[in-house]
Each structure stands twice: as C-alpha cells, then as structure tokens.
C-alpha positions in Angstrom: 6.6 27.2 -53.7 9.4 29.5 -52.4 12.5 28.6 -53.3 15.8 29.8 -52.0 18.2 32.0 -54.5 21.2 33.0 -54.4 22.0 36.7 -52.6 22.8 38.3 -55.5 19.7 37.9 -57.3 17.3 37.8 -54.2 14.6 41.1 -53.9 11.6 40.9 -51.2 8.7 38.9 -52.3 11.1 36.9 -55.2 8.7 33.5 -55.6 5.7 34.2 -54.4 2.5 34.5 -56.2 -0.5 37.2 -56.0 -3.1 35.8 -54.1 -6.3 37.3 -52.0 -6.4 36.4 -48.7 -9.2 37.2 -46.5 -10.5 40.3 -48.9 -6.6 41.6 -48.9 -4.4 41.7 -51.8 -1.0 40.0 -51.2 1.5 37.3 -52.2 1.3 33.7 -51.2 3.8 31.3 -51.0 5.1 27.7 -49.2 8.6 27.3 -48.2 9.1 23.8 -47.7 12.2 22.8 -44.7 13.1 19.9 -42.7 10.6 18.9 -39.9 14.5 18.1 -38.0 17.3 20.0 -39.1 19.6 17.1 -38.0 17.8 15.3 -40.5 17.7 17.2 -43.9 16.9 14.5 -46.2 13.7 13.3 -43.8 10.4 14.5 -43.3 9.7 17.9 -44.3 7.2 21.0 -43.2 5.5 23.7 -45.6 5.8 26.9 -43.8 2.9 29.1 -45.1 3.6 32.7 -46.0 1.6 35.8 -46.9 3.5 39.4 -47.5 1.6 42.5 -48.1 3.5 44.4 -49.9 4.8 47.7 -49.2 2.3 50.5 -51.0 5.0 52.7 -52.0 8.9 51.5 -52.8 10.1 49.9 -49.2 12.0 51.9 -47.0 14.6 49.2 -47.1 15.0 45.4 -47.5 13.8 44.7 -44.6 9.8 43.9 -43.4 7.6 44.0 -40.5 6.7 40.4 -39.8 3.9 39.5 -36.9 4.5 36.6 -34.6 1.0 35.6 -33.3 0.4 34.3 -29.7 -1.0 31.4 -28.4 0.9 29.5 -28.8 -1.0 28.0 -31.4 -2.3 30.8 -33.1 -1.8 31.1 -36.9 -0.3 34.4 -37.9 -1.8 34.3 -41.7 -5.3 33.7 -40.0 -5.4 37.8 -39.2 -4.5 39.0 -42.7 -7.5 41.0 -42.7 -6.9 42.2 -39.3 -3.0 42.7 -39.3 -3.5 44.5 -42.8 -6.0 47.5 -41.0 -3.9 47.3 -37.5 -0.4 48.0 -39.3 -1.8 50.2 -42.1 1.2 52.6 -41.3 3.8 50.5 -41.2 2.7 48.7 -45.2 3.0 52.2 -46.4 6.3 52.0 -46.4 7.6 48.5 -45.2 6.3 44.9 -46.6 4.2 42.9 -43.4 5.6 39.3 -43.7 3.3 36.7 -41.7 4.5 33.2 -41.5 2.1 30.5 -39.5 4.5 29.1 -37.3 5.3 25.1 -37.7 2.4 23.3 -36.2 -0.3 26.1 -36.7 -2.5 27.0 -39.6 -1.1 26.0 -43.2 2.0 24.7 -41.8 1.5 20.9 -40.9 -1.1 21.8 -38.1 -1.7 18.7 -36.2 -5.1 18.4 -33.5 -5.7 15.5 -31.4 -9.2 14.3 -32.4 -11.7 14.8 -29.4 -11.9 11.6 -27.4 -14.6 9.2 -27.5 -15.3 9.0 -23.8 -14.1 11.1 -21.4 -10.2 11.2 -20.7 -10.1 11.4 -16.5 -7.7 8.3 -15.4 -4.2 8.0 -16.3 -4.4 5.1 -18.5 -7.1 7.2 -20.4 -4.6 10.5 -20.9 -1.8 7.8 -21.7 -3.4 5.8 -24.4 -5.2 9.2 -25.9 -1.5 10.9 -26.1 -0.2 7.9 -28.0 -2.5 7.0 -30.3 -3.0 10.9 -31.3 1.3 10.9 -31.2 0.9 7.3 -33.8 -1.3 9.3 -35.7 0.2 12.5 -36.4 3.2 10.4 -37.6 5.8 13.3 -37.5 8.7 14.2 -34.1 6.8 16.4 -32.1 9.6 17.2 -30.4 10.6 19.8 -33.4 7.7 21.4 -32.5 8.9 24.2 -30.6 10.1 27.8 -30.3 13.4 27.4 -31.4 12.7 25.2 -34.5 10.2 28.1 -35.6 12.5 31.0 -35.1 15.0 29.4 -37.8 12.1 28.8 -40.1 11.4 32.3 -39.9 15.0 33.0 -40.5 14.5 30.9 -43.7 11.4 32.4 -45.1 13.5 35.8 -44.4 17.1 34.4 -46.1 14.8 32.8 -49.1 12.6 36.5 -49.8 15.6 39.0 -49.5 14.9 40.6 -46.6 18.0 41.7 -44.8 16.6 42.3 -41.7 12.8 42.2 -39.9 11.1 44.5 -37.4 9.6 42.1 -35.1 6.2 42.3 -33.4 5.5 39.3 -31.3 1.9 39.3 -29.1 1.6 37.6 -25.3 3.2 33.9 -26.5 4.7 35.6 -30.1 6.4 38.7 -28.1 8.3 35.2 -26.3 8.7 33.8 -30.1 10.4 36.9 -31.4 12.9 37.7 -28.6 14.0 33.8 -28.6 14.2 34.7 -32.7 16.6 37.7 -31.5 18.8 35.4 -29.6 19.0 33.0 -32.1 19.3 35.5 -35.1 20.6 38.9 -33.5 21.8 40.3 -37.0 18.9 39.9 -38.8 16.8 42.0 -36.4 16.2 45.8 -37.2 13.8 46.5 -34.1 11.6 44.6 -31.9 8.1 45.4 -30.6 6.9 43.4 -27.7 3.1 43.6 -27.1 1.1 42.4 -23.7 4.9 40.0 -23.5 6.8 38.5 -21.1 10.9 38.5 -20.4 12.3 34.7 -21.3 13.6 34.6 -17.7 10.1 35.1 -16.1 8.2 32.1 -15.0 4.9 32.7 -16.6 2.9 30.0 -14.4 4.9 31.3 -11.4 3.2 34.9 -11.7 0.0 33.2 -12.7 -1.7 34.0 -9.3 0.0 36.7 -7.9 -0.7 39.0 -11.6 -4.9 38.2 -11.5 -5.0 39.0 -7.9 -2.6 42.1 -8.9 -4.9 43.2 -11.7 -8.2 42.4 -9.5 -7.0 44.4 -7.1 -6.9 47.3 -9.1 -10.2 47.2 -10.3 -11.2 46.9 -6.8 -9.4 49.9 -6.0 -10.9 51.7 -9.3 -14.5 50.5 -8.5 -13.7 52.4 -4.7 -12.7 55.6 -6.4 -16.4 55.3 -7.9 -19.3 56.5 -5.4 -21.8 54.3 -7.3 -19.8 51.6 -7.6 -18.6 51.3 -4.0 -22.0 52.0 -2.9 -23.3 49.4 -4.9 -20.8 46.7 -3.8 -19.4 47.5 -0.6 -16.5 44.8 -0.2 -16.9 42.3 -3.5 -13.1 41.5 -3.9 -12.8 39.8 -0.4 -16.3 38.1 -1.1 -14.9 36.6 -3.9 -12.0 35.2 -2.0 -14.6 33.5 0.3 -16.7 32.2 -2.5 -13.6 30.2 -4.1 -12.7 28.9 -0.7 -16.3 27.6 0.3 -16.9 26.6 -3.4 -13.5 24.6 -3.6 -14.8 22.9 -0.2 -18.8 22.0 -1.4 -19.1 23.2 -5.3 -22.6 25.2 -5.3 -25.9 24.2 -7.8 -25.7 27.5 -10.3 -28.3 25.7 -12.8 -30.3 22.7 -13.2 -27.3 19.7 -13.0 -24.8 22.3 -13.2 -22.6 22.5 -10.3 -19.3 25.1 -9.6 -16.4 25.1 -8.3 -14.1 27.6 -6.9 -11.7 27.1 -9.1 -14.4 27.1 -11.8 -15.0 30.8 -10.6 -11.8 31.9 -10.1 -11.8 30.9 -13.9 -14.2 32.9 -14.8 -13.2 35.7 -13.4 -9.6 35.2 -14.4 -11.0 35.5 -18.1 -13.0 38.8 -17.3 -10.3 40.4 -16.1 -8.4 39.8 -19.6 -10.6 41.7 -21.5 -11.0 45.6 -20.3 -14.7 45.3 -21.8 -15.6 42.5 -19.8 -13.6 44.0 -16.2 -16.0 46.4 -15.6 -18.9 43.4 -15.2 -17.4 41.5 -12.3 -18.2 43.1 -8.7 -22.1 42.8 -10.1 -21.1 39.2 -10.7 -19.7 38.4 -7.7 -21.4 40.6 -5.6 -24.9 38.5 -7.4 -23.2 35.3 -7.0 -22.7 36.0 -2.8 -26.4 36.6 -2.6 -27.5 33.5 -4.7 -28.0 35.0 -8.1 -26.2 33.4 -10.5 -27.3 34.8 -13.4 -24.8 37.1 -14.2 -22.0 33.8 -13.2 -24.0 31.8 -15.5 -24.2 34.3 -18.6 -20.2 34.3 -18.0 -19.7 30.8 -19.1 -18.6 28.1 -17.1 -15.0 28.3 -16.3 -14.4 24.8 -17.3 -10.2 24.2 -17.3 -8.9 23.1 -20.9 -6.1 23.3 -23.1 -5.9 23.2 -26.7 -5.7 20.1 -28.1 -2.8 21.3 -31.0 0.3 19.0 -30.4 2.5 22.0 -31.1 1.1 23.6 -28.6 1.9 21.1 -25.7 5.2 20.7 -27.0 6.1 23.7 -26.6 4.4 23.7 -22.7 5.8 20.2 -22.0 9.3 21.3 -22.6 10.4 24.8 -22.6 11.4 26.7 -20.0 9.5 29.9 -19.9 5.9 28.3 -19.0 7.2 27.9 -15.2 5.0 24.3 -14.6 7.3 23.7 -11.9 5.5 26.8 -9.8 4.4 25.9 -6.6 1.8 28.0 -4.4 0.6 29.0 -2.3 0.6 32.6 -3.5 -1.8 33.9 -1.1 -4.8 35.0 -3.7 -7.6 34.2 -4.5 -6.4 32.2 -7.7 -4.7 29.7 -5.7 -6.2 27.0 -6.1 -7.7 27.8 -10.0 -3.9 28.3 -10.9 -3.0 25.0 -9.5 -6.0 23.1 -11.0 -4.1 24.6 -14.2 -0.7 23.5 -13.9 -1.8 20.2 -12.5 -3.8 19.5 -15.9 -0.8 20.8 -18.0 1.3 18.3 -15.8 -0.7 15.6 -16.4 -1.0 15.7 -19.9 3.1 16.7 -19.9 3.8 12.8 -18.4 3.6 11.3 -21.7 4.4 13.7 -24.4 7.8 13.4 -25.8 11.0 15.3 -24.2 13.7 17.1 -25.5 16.7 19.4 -24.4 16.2 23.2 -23.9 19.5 24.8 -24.0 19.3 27.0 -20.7 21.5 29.7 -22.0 18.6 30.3 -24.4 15.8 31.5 -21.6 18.7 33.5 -19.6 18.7 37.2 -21.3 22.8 38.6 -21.8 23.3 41.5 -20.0 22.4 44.2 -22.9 21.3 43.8 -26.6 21.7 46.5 -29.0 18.5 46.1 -30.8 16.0 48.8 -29.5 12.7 47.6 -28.3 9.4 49.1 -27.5 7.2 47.2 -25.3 3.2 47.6 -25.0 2.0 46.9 -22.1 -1.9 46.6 -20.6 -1.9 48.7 -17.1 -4.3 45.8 -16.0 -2.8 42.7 -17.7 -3.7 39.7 -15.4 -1.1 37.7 -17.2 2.1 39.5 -18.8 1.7 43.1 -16.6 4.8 45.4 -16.7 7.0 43.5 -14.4 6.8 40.4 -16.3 9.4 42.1 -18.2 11.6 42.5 -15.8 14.7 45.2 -15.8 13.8 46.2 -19.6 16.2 49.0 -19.8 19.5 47.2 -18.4 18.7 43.7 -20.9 18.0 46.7 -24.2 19.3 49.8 -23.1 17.6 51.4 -26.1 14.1 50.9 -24.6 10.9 52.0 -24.0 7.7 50.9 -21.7 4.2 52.2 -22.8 2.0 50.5 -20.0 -2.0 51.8 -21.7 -4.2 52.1 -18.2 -7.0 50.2 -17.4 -6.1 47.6 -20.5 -5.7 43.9 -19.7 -4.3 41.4 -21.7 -6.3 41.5 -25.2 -6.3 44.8 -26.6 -5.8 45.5 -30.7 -3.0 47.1 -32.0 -3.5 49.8 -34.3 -4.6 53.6 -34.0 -2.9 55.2 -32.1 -0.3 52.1 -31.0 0.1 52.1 -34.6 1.3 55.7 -34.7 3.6 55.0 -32.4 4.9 51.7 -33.8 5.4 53.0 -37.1 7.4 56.3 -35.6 9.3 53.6 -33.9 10.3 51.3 -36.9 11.2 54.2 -38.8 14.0 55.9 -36.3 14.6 52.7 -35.4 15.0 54.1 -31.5 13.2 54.8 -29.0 15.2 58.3 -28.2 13.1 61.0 -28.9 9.9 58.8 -29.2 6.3 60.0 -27.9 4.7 57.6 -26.4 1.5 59.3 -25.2 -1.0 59.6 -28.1 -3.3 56.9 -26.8 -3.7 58.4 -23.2 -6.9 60.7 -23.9 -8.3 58.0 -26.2 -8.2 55.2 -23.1 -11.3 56.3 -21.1 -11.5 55.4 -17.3 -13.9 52.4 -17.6 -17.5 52.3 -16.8 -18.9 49.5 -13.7 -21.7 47.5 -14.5 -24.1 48.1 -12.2 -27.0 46.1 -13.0 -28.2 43.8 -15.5 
C-alpha cells in the first residue's frame, strides 16, 4: 500500500516494496483513492504502480512515467517491454507506470460475453444494464480526467516533483489532458503516434486511411515490379467496397464479406508497416476471385472492447468525434460509419456526464516543450492530427519516421532521441534524424 507523507519526508519510491514483474526488477505498490472525488468517504479504487528505478542516483526528483493507449490498455502490462524501450532514460531517471483506473490491477471491469447474440435494441439495452448492475461502481468516473488526477496522486504520494510524460495513440491524449489539468508538475512531454485534444479523431477516420493508402499506392508506383504487377489496385479496392457493401461476396464455405468488412481489413494493414507492403496482392487477388490472401487477413469483423472504462471514456468525451458525419469521399466511407454507428449504439445507454469544453480547447501556447513522434503513414493520428504544434508549444519538435504507420516500438534510436530530449529538457538544439538510415523503403509483396 502507498501511503501519502508529508513533503518534507517524501523521496521517490517512499512505500513501495521490491517486487519482479515480468522478469524485471522494480517496486510495487497500490495507492488506494476515491472512485468519485466528490465523494471521499465512498467507494474507493487501487491504482496499481510499478517504478523501475533509476540505475544510477536520479538526475532529479522527477520520473519518466508511460501512459498506455487504448484506451484500455494497462501500462504495468509492458514492464518488460517499457524496461528494454526506455533503457536510456532508467539510467538516469525512475520509469513510473501506473494502470490507469479501469485497466489492469486498478478495478478493471469487462462485460461478460453475452449469451446470445446482442443485434436488437432491447438486446444492447438489457446487456448494458445488467453488466452496469454488475460492476456495481459509477462508471461515469471512468474517464480521462479522473485518471490524470490519480496520476497526479501516485506522483504527490512518491516524491516526484515533476514527470516527463510519454503518452502513446490514446495515452499521448491522456498526458496532454494531464498537462492541462497539472501544468506544474510536468517537466516535458513526449507525444507518440498522438492526436491534438481539439482534433475529432472519428472525423479524420476516413479521410487519414485513404491519406495513408494513398501513399502506398504512390510508393508501390515508384516500384517497377510492383506497378507492373498491380496496375491500378487502389481504385479496384474502392469498387470492391462499393459492390461488396451492395451484394456481400462468398470468400469461404458460409463465410460471406462485406465492404465494410474489407475496408476493415485493410484499415488494419495499413496500421502496421510490416503488414502495408501485403495489400495490392490482396486486393489485387481479391478483384480476380482469389481470396486467399483476404482470408489469411482475418475477417474484418467490427468490435469494440467490452472494458466499461473504455466506453466511458468513448460515450462521453469530446476528442473521439462520434458526432462525424461522411461522406468523406474514400474508400472508408462506409467501414468508418459502420464504426461510429456501433459506438453509437452501444453510447444510448451508458451513463452520461459533463465534459468541461475548456478542457479539449488547447490555450494559445504552453511552456512545457514537447517532442512528438509521428508515423509518415499513420492511417489514424498522421502529422496533422496535431494540428499547429509549434504555435500551442512553441518549444516543439515534429519527427514524422517515413513509411511507419500507427504501431511502431519505441526504443533504439527514438530512444536516443527521447532520452537527449528529457535531459535538455528542449527541443533547441535537438537531432532528430538518427532513425532515418535505419527506416528502409519497404518491400511489396508480390506473391504468396
């Protein structure tokens, strides 16, 4: 249990016990704080925290904490992987990760999978409030600003004075709503594959995959072989969704597709830069009546996690844009509809609260400095999701890595530059090109 103690006699890591997490030597520790802050004497949550400690005497009392995406994700789930990614920060700086209220160790809450399946109204209604009767807390406090003053907690009750912030996709939203929320206890911040609070992320839903399809289309031109192989794939798969959407198309024995279904699919690829390279073969297969590749894909069913924190935070805050409306002119039209549609539906009966709108409006300029990471071929948070960077943190710095999409690891050479970063703490000066010769220009599939 992690206690709070008074300033005076606070140092980083005071109350927490050695522990081995996931092959990784660290300190463990639960800080227990009120599900509703309104209500201190009522139900309470156990915030889960693991710090690896620095390996030589900290820099200062301040630590590197990673916010994990999702949302839903758990942030303590990684040790392993956050303790090899940010090897060069732990030198010298503690890495504090805290599973976020409704995630991991701290009061995680899943809806159990329904008997039958959940198509009708009635269905989603009386699924959503018998899992809501069963989960017994206020879902409601199960959102981004309720875990950005836990985190401000778990900082206040270990010493730290201040925390470098990296927040990932859905945790780089997490850690700037923390900055607005907390400004003085933030040293630097470190957005990865993020969004700006003041972008609709479901209103860029289309218009980035068709962005980031594009330029593989345009890559896969530059390439004799790959042109030459599939002459014209990226308008072909524009048809496909259309006709599919209109009569869904047998891939397998009792297995039937949809356009959206594809468009799914292909959304997904397009995330991971490993799995880019494969879609004009699967396309360009899937137009001739070979579904093989399509099938080896997966099937591109729509689906959401079933983690209560993870539609409240959907349901009610601002920065998920479930009020976009197409059409957007690409060929994810009608999948990113399907999409918001299912979110909406499942929105009708979850519980409500206020978003302060002040919150998801950045001020004019924030002294912290920030470096941003950014995947040249992110289908989902690309470089102008972040909008004017440099006039909201004047002390800023875009590294957009080419060919990356949206899932890429940290550490390396990102780590290099991270840690270079954290230490100046400003981007003046910084050199933000190691990873360039270590991206290579990807390779098509051209068979298989």
């Amino acid at each position: 249990m992690i206690a709070a103690v008074p300033a005076h006699t606070r140092a980083p890591g005071a109350n927490l016990k050695p522990c081995v997490v996931q092959g990784v030597t660290a300190r463990c520790g639960t800080l227990v704080v009120p599900e509703n802050r309104a209500k201190p004497g009522g139900r309470t949550i156990g915030l889960h925290v693991v710090v690896l400690p620095a390996l030589v005497k900290p820099a200062a009392t301040d630590a590197v904490t990673y916010l994990e995406g999702g949302p839903g994700g758990a942030a303590t789930a990684e040790t392993a992987v956050r303790s090899e990614q940010l090897a060069g920060l732990n030198v010298r700086h503690d890495i504090l990760l805290v599973d976020q209220r409704g995630t991991g160790k701290s009061n995680a809450y899943f809806c159990p999978n329904p008997k039958s399946p959940v198509m009708s109204t009635a269905a989603v209604r009386a699924w959503t409030r018998a899992c809501l009767k069963a989960f017994g807390g206020d879902v409601r406090q199960y959102g981004t600003r309720m875990a950005a003053d836990d985190l401000d907690a778990v900082r206040a009750a270990l010493g730290y004075r201040r925390l470098d912030l990296i927040g990932s996709s859905y945790g780089a939203t997490a850690a700037q709503v923390y900055l607005r929320l907390h400004p003085s206890s933030v040293r630097t911040l470190i957005l990865v594959a993020g969004t700006a609070l003041d972008v609709p992320f479901f209103g860029r839903w289309a218009l980035n995959a068709q962005r980031a399809l594009d330029q593989w289309a345009r890559l896969c031109d530059s390439q004799p072989a790959c042109r030459t192989a599939f002459p014209g794939w990226e308008r072909r798969l524009g048809e496909l969704v259309k006709a599919w959407d209109a009569h869904p198309v047998q891939v397998r024995k009792s297995v039937t597709m949809t356009g959206v279904q594809l468009a799914s699919i292909v959304h997904s690829m397009l995330v991971d830069a490993g799995e880019a390279p494969s879609i004009p073969l699967l396309v360009t297969r899937a137009a001739k009546g070979d579904y093989g590749p399509l099938n080896a894909a997966g099937r591109g069913d729509l689906s959401v996690s079933p983690q209560l924190m993870t539609w409240s935070i959907w349901c009610n805050e601002p920065w998920t844009g479930l009020d976009a409306k197409g059409p957007w002119g690409t060929a994810f039209d009608s999948d990113t509809s399907a999409f918001i549609g299912l979110f909406r539906k499942g929105c009708a009966f979850m519980p409500k609260r206020e978003e302060p709108r002040s919150l998801w409006t950045l001020p004019p300029a924030e002294r912290v400095p920030v470096l941003a990471f950014v995947g040249g071929a992110d289908p989902q948070d690309p470089l102008a999701n972040l909008g004017d960077l440099r006039r909201t943190f004047p002390d800023s710095r875009a590294v957009v890595l080419p060919h990356i999409g949206h899932s890429f690891g940290i550490g390396g050479c990102v780590d290099e530059i991270m840690t270079h970063f954290v230490e100046r703490a400003t981007t003046r000066g910084l050199i933000t090109t190691q990873c360039n010769s270590q991206i290579a220009v990807p390779a098509f599939q051209l068979s298989g």
